[in-house]
C-alpha positions as CSV (number, residue, x, y, z in Angstrom):
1,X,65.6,82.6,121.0
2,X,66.5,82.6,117.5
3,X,66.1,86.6,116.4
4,X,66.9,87.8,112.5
5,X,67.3,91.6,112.7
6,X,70.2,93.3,110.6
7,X,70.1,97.2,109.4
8,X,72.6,99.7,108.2
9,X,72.2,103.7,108.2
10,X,75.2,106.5,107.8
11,X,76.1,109.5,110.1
12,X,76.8,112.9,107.7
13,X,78.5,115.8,109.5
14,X,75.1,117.3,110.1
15,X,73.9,114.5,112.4
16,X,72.9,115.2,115.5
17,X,74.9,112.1,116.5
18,X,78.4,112.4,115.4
19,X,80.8,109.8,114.4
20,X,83.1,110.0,117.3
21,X,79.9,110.3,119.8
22,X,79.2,106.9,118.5
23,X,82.5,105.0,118.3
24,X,82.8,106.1,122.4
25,X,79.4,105.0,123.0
26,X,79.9,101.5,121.2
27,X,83.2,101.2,122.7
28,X,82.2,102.3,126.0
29,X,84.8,104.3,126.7
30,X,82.7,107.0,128.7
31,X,80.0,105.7,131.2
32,X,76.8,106.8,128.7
33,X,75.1,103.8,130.4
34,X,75.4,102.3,133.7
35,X,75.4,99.0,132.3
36,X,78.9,97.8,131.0
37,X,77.7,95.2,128.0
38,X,80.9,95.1,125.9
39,X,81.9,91.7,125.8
40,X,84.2,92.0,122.8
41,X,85.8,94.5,120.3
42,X,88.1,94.8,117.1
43,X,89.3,97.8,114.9
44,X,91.4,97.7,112.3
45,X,93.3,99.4,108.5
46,X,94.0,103.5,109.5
47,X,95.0,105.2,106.5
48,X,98.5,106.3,106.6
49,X,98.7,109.8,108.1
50,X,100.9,111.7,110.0
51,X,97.9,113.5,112.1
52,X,95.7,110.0,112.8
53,X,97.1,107.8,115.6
54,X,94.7,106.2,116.7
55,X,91.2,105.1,115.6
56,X,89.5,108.1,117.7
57,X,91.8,110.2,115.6
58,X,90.2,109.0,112.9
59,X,86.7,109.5,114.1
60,X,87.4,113.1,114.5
61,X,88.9,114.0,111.8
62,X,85.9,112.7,109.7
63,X,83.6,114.7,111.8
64,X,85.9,117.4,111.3
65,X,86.7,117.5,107.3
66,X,84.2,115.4,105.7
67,X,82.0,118.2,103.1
68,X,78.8,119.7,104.6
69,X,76.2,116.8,104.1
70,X,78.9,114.5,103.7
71,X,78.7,111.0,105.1
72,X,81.1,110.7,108.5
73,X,80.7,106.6,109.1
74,X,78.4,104.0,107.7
75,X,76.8,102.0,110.7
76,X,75.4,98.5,110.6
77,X,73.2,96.8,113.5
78,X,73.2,93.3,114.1
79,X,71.1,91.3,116.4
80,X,73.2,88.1,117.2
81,X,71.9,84.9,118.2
82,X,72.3,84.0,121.9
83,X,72.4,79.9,120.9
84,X,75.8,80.9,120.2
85,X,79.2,81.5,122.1
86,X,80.6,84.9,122.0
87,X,83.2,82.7,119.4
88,X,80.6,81.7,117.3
89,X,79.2,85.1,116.7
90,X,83.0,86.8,116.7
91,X,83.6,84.3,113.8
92,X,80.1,85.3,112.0
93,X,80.4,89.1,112.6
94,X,83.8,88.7,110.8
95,X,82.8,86.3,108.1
96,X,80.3,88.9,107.3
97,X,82.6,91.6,106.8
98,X,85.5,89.6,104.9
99,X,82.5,88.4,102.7
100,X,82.3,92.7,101.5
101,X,85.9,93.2,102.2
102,X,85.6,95.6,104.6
103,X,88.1,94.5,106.9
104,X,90.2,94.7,103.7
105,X,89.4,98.0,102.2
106,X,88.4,100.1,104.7
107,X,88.2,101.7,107.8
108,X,86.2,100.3,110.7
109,X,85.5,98.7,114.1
110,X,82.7,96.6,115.2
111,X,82.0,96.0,119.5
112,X,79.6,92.7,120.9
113,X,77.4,93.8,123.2
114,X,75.4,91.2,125.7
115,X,72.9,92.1,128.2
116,X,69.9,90.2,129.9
117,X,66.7,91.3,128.3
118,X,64.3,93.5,130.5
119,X,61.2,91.1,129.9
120,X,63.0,88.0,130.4
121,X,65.9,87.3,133.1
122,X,66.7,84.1,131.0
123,X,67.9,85.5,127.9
124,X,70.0,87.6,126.5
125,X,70.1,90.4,123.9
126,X,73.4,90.1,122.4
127,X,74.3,92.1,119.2
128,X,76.6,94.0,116.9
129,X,77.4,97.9,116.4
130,X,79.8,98.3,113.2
131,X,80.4,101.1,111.4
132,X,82.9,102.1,108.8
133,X,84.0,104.9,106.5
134,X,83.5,103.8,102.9
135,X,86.4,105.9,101.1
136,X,88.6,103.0,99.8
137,X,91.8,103.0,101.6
138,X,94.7,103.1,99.1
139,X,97.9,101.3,100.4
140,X,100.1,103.5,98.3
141,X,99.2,106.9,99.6
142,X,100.8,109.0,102.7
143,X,98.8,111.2,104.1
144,X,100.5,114.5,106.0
145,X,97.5,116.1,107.5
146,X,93.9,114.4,107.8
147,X,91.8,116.7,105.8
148,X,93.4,115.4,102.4
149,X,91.9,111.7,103.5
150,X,88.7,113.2,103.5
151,X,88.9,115.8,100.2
152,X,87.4,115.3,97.2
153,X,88.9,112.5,94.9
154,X,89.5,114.1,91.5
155,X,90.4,110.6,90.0
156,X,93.8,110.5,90.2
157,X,96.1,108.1,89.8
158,X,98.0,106.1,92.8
159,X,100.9,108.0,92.1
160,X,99.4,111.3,92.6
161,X,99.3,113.4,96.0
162,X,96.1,115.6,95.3
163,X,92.9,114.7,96.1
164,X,90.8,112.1,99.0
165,X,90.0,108.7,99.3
166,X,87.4,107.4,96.9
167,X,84.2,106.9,98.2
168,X,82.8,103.7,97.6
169,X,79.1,104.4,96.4
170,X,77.7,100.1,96.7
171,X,77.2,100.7,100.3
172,X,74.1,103.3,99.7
173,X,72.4,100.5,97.1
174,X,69.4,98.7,97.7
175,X,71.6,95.9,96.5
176,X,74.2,95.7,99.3
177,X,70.8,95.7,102.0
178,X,69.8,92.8,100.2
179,X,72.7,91.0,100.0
180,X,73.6,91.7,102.9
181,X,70.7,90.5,104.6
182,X,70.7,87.5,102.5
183,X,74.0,86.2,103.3
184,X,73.7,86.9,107.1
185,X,70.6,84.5,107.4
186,X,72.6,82.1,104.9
187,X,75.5,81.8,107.5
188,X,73.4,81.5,110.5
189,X,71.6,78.9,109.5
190,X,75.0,77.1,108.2
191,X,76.2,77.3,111.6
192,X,72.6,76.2,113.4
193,X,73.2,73.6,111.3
194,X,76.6,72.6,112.1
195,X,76.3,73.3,115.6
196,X,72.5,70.3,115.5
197,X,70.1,73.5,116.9
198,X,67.1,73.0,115.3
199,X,66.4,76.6,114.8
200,X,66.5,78.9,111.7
201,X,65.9,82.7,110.9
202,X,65.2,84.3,107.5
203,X,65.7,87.7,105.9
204,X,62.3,87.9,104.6
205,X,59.4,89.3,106.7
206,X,56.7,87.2,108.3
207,X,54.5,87.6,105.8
208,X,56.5,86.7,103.2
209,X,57.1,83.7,105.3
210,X,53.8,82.9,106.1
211,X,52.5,83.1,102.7
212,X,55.2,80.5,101.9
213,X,54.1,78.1,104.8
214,X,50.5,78.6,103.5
215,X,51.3,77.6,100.0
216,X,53.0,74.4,101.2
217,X,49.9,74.3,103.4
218,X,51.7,74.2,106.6
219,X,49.1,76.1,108.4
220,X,50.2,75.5,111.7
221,X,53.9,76.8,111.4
222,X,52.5,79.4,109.6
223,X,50.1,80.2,112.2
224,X,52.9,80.9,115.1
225,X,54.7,83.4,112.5
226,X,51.4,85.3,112.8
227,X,52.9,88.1,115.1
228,X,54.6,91.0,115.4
229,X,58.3,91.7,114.3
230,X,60.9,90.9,117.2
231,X,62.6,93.4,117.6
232,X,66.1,93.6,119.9
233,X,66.6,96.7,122.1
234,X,69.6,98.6,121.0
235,X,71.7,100.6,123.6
236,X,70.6,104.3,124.2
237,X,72.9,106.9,125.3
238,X,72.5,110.7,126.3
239,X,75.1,112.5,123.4
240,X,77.9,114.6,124.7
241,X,79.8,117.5,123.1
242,X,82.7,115.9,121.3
């Protein structure tokens, strides 16, 4: 059940849901849900600081510092394609975020989650929660306490010690959405197509689609796209005090 669904929002410090709420919930490292769904997970590239140890550190200390109506975490949804082994979609999920560096540049973790669908015993809804902090993690800085990460960069030079990380402002463009979207279908498809599925998704909505089949005047595939978006369920939890 080939599904296209891909969307990205931030947390500030005056979400209701904080950024560490969601990295336990994604992680599943308290019960929120009596279903245990987490069939894979990866973090990775802590800025250098004497206070952060671990990656909930980190989470914390964002929630903690960041400037009111600052932005805590960016967070990205994927909905993953079940044709695929958990591999496959590890290998995509990752491709994705080497393709905007973010493995590279910044802070983050990502967690698979798989779970049969409530209308259909036969399938599963398999997907991605990512999320990352977009201040550009600088190799040559050493941070003593974690509220200098999250400061205000004063454009300084590497050598300096004053200031934060630089935020990185592509992530809040229409651009990277689009992009984004674009390339996720583009590599799907790559892989339906090495894998022989005869299936495809696109980033463009039905209509769009439609209208396309119509113009080519294949009326018939154009006729089952008349429908309503599918859209994958996404894991609810009840937030706790952090």
């Amino acid at each position: 059940m080939s599904l296209f669904s891909i969307s990205t929002k931030t947390l500030s410090k005056n979400s209701t849901t904080k950024a560490t709420g969601h990295y336990i919930s994604i992680t599943k490292q308290k019960s929120f849900s009596k279903i245990k769904d987490k069939i894979y997970y990866e973090e990775g590239q802590l800025p250098q600081c004497d206070e952060i140890k671990s990656m909930i550190d980190y989470w914390k200390a964002a929630d903690t510092y960041v400037r009111k109506n600052g932005r805590t975490c960016r967070q990205i949804f994927i909905a993953l394609q079940e044709e695929f082994t958990v591999d496959q979609n590890i290998e995509l999920v990752e491709k994705l975020l080497d393709h905007f560096k973010i493995r590279e540049n910044y802070t983050y973790c990502f967690a698979i989650h798989s779970k049969t669908t409530n209308n259909n015993l036969m399938h599963q809804n398999v997907h991605a929660h990512i999320m990352f902090n977009e201040r550009t993690l600088n190799p040559n800085r050493h941070f003593q306490k974690a509220s200098e990460i999250f400061a205000r960069y004063n454009g300084i030079k590497l050598q300096d010690k004053k200031g934060g990380l630089k935020i990185d402002r592509y992530f809040k463009s229409k651009e990277f959405l689009q992009t984004m979207r674009k390339y996720w279908a583009d590599i799907n498809n790559e892989k339906f197509e090495e894998l022989e599925i005869n299936k495809k998704i696109s980033e463009k909505t039905l209509k769009a689609q439609r209208e396309e089949l119509e113009a080519e005047r294949r009326h018939e595939a154009a006729q089952k796209l008349n429908r309503a978006p599918q859209k994958p369920k996404r894991n609810q939890f009840k937030e706790k005090n952090q």
